[in-house]
Every structure is written in structure tokens, then in C-alpha cells.
C-alpha positions in Angstrom: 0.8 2.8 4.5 2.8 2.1 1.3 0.3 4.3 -0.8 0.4 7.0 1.5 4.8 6.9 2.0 4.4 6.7 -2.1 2.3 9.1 -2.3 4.1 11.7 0.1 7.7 11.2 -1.7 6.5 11.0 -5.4 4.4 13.9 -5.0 5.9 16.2 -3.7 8.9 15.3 -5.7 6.9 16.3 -9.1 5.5 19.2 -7.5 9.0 21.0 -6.5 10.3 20.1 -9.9 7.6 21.6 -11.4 6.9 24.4 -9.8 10.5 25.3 -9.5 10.1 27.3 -12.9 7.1 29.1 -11.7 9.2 32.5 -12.7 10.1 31.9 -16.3 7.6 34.0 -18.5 5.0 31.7 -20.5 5.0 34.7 -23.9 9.0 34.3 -24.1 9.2 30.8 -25.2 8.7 29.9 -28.6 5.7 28.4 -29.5 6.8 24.1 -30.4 4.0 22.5 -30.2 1.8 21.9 -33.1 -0.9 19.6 -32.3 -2.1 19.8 -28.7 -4.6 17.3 -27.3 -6.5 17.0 -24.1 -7.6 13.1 -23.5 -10.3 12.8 -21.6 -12.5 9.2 -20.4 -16.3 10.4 -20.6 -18.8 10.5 -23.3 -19.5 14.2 -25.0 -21.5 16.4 -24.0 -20.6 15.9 -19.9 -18.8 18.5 -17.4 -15.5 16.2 -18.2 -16.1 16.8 -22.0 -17.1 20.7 -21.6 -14.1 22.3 -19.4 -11.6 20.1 -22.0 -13.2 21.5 -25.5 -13.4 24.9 -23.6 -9.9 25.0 -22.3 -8.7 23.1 -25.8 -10.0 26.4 -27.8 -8.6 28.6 -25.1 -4.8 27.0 -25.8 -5.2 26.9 -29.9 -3.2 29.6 -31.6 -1.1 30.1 -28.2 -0.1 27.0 -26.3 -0.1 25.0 -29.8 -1.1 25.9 -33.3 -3.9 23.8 -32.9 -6.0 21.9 -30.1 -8.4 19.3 -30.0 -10.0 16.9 -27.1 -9.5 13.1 -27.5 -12.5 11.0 -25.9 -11.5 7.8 -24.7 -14.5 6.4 -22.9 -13.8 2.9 -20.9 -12.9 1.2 -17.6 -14.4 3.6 -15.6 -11.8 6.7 -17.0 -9.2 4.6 -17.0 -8.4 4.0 -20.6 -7.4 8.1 -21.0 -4.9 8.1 -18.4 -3.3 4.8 -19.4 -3.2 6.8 -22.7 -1.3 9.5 -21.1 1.1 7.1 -19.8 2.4 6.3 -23.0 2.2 9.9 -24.8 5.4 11.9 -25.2 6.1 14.1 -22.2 6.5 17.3 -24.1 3.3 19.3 -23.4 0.9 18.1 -27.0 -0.8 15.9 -24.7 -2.7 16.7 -21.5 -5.5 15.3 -20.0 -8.4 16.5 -18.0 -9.7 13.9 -15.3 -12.0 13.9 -12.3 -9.8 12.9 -9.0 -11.6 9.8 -8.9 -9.4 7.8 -11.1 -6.5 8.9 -8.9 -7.4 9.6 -5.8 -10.3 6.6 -5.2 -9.4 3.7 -7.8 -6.1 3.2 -6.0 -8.2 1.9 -2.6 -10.8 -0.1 -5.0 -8.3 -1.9 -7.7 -5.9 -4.7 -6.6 -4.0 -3.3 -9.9 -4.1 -0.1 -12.3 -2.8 0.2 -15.6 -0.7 2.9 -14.2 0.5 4.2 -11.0 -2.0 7.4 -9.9 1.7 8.9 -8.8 4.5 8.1 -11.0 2.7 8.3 -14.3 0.7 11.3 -13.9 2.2 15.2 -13.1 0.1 17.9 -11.8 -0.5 20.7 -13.9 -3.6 22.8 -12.3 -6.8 22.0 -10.7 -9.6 22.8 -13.1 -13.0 23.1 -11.9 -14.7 22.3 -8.6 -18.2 21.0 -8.0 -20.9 19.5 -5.9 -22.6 16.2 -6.2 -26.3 16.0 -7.2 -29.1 13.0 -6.8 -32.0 13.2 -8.9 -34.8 10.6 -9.8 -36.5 10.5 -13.3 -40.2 9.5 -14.6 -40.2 6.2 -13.1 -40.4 7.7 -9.6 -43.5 9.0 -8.6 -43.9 13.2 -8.8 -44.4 13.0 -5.0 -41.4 11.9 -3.8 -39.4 15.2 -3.7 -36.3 14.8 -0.9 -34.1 11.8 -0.9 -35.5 10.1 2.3 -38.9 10.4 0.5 -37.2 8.1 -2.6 -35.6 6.0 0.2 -39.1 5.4 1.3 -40.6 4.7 -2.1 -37.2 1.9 -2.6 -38.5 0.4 0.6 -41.6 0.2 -1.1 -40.3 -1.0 -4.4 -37.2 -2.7 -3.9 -37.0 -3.7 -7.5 -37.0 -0.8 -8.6 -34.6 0.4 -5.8 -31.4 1.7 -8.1 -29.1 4.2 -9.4 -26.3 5.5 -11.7 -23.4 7.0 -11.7 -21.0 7.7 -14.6 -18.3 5.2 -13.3 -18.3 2.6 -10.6 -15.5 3.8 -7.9 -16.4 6.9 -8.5 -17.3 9.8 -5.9 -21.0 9.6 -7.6 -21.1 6.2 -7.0 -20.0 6.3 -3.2 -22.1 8.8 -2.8 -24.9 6.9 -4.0 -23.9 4.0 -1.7 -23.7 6.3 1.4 -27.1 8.0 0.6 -28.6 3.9 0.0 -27.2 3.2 4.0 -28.2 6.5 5.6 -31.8 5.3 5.2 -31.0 1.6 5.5 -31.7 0.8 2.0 -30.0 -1.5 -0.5 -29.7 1.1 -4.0 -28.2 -1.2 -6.8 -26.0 0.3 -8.4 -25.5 0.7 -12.4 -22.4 2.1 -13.9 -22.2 3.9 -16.9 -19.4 5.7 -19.2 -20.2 9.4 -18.2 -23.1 10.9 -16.5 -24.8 11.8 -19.8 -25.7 8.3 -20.9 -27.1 7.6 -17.1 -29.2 10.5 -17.0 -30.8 9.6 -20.7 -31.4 6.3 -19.1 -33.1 8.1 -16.3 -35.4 10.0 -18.7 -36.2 7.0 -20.5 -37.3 5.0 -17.2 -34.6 2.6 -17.6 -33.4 2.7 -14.2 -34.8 5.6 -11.5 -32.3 7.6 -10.3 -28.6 9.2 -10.7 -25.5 10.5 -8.8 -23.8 12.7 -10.6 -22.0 16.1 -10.5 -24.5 18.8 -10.2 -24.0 20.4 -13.5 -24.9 17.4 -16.0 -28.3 17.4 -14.6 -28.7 21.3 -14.9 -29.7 21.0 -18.7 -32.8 18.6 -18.2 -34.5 20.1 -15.3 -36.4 22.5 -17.3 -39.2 19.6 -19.0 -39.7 18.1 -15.6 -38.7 14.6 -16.3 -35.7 14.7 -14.1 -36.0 16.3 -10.7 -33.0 16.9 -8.5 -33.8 16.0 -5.0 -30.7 17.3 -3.5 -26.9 18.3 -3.6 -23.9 16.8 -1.5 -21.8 20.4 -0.5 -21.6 22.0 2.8 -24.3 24.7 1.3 -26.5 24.8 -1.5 -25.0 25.0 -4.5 -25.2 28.3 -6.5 -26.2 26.4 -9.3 -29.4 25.0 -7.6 -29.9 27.2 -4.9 -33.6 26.0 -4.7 -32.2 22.6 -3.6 -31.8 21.6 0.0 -28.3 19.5 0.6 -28.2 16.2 1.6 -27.1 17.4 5.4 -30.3 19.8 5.4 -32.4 16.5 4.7 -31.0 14.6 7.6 -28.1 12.5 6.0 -26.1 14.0 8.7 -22.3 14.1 7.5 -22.8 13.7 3.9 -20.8 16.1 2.2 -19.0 15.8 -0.6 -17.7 17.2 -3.5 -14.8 16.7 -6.3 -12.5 18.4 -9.1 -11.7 18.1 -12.4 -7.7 18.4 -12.8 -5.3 18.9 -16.0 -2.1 16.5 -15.8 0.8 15.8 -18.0 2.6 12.4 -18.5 5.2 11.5 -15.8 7.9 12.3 -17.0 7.1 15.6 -17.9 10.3 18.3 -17.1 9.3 21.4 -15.3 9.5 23.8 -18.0 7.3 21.8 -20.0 4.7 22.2 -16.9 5.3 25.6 -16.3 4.3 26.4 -20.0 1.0 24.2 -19.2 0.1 25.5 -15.8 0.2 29.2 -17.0 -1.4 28.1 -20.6 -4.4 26.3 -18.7 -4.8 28.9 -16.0 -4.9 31.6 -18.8 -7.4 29.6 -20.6 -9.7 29.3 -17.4 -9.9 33.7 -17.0 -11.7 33.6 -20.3 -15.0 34.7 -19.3 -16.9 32.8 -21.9 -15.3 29.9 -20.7 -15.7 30.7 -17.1 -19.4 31.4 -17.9 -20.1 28.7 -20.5 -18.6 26.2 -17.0 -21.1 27.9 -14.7 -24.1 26.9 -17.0 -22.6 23.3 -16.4 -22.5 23.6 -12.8 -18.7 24.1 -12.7 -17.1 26.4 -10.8 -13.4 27.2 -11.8 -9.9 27.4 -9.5 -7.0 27.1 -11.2 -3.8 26.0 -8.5 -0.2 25.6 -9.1 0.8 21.6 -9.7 2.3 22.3 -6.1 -1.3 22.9 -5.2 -3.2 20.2 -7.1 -1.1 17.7 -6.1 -1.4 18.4 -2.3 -5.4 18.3 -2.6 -4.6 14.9 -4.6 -2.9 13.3 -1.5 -5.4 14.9 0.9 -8.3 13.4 -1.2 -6.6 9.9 -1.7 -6.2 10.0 2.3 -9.7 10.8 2.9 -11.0 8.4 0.6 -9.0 5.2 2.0 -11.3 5.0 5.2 -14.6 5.1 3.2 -14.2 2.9 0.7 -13.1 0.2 3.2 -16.2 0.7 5.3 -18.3 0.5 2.2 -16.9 -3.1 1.3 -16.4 -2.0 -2.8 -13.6 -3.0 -4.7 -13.3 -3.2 -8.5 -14.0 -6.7 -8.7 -16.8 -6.7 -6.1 
């Protein structure tokens, strides 16, 4: 109950503030920023890593003179937004994170290096996207639906495991929730970022992967990794020849998550203003919007107002699941 009364007055606190300069035009303000950055905690060459260079080239030569992404992979994304914490509230630093770090780790740490309220300010929700599951070359090429793999785990309990790029992650619960839907004990293997799982994957190191739909989109083609379903309410667009998780008979699974663009905590509202309508710019760019699809990403910008009501929603939502599951950081 603390979280949540923490949660509502801090929140919505940042949000008014910021969105109270909503009117005041982004092109009349003089351009003071010289070196933007966008941090962000997952390896290149994941979704994380492609909306921030894509939005980072969007805001060069407008937001700032110049833009560039800073990767800090560690602790689970933790590391960038501790980073964040410390940065200088006056719009050259950003960062891009998936509402796991915020919204979940709060319910599975005993203590953060920074408080998922106070040290973070909404700019504008960035993409959204579907969970995917998908088994590589140690699984045999006749399992094709997840209670088929469930089967084959029965079967061959050593081998009965998956990643996900971050324990405490939506990934990884959802991994844990498909494991219990079929009564089956899935071990699972965190990693920094999806990418690194998946290669794992390929390479038979460990058989399967939860991960957002779009970092499994560029390995499909060869064969080696074969997604056996998606978590949204529908199919996703991206895979329309996957069945969801609910069409398979894991009745209630459906899940899915967002990338969002913050600013330190301290951040004043014209300093958010300037971001919000910088970022939401830089996500119209149809190469941008189009070079996200081929990720799996779907784009929706928001107000901070916005994004950080779907935070406290998602951090609600969240609380009851990860205490039925039993996980906590240390766990």
C-alpha cells in the first residue's frame, strides 16, 4: 500500500508539472543542448537498442547538435537508470527503458538503486509490443505449439529451460506462467538483452526463449529458431502465422509491454515539454516507424501525463503476479 499511495502522489505530481507546458511551441526555443544521449541497459542490436539509435538520429541537428545512445548493460537494466539518476536534469540525457525496471522490479527487489518514482520523469511512451516463445535446434522439429514443448520438458526435464533478457522481467514471468500452465518446472536463465539468449538458443546452449516478439523476427528465416507462439489478445501483425498463447489453451495468458523515454527526476517541465514533442516528432519519421515494424515494434507516442498513468496501472497489475509466482531478486 505504500508503493501504490507513492506511486499515486509522485506521479501524478511529475505529470501535471510536466504536462502543464504542453502549449509552448518546441521550434521557438533555442536549441542548448549540444550533446544529447539516450542510455539504455541492453546489448546492441535488440528492440531496446533499435527505437534508441532510431529516435537518437531523429533528435540530432534539432533536439541537440548531436545524439548518440549510451549502452549500459547490467543488473537486469538497472545500471542505465541508476545512471540517469545522477545525469543533469536539463534534457542531454534521456533514457529509453522497458517498464519492467519500473513497473515489476519494485515488487521483486527488497532495495533499488533508485526509486521507480522520484528519480525518473515521464517523457512519452515509445513502442508497444507482444511477447514471443520460441525453441531453438535443441528441441526437436516436431514440437511446434508450446504445450507440445511442455510435453517434450516432461520428457526431458534436464533439458527443461529458458531465457529471457533479464530476470524480473515481463519475458521472464511470462516464461514462468507458460512453465505452470502445463505443470512444468522451466529453469530459468537470465541474460543481458534478448540478443545474447537467442544466440544461445541457436547454438543449443539452452532450448528456448521469452522474449519480445520482434528480436526473434530476424532468425526465423534459416529455421533454427521457431516461434511457437505470441502472448497478445490477437496475433500479432508481425507473426500473423502464429497462434497466441490463449489460442493454445493457456487460458488467460496475455501479456504485453512498452518501451518508454524518461528524463531524470528533477527534470522542470519545459525541459520535458521540449523532449516529449522532440521524441514524438522523431517517432512520425516513417523510416523510423518502418525500420521499428521490422523489429516487431509498434509505435504510440503519449504525453508524460499518459505514460505515467499506464506506469502506475502496470506496477498495479504486476504486484498480484509476482507474489503468486514466489520470485524475488534474491530468490
Amino acid at each position: 500500500m505504500a508503493l501504490d499511495r507513492c506511486i499515486n502522489r509522485r506521479t501524478l505530481l511529475q505529470a501535471a508539472a510536466a504536462t502543464a507546458a504542453t502549449s509552448l511551441p518546441l521550434m521557438g526555443q533555442a536549441q542548448s543542448i549540444d550533446n544529447a544521449k539516450i542510455l539504455t541497459g541492453f546489448a546492441a542490436g535488440g528492440t531496446v537498442d533499435t527505437l534508441a539509435r532510431r529516435v537518437a538520429t531523429q533528435l540530432a541537428g534539432s533536439y541537440a547538435k548531436s545524439a548518440v545512445v549510451d549502452t549500459r548493460t547490467g543488473a537486469g537494466g538497472q545500471i542505465a537508470i541508476s545512471l540517469l539518476k545522477t545525469s543533469a536534469p536539463d534534457g542531454a540525457t534521456l533514457l529509453v527503458t522497458p517498464m519492467s525496471m519500473l513497473g515489476i522490479y519494485p515488487h521483486t527487489y527488497k532495495k533499488l538503486p533508485y526509486d521507480p518514482v522520484a528519480d525518473v520523469t515521464p517523457v512519452s511512451t515509445g513502442v508497444v509490443f507482444d511477447m514471443g516463445f520460441a525453441v531453438g535446434p535443441q528441441v526437436p522439429a516436431s514440437v511446434k505449439t508450446v504445450p507440445e514443448f511442455l510435453e517434450w520438458c516432461k520428457a526431458n526435464p534436464t533439458n527443461a529451460n529458458f531465457g529471457s533478457p533479464a530476470p524480473g522481467s515481463v519475458p521472464h514471468f511470462v516464461g514462468e506462467l507458460i512453465g505452470r500452465s502445463g505443470k512444468v518446472e522451466l529453469r530459468h536463465i537470465g541474460f543481458r538483452g534478448s540478443q545474447p539468449a537467442i544466440l544461445d538458443m541457436l547454438g543449443g546452449q539452452i532450448a528456448s526463449v521469452s522474449a519480445p516478439v520482434g528480436e526473434f523476427l530476424p532468425h526465423l528465416s534459416g529455421g533454427k529458431a521457431r516461434l511457437l507462439a505470441t502472448s497478445g489478445a490477437t496475433r500479432s501483425k508481425f507473426s500473423p502465422g502464429t497462434s497466441t498463447l490463449v489460442e493454445q489453451g493457456l487460458s488467460g495468458l496475455v501479456y504485453n509491454e512498452w518501451f518508454g523515454f524518461f528524463l531524470p527526476g528533477k527534470a522542470s517541465p519545459d525541459v520535458v515539454q521540449r523532449a516529449n514533442a522532440a521524441v514524438r516528432k522523431a517517432l512520425t519519421d516513417k523510416d523510423t516507424i518502418d525500420g521499428l515494424a521490422a523489429m516487431g515494434l509498434e509505435v504510440k507516442s503519449s504525453t508524460p501525463e499518459e505514460l505515467a498513468a499506464t506506469l502506475k496501472a502496470d506496477t498495479e497489475r504486476w504486484g498480484p503476479i509476482v507474489k503468486a509466482i514466489g520470485f524475488t531478486a534474491e530468490s
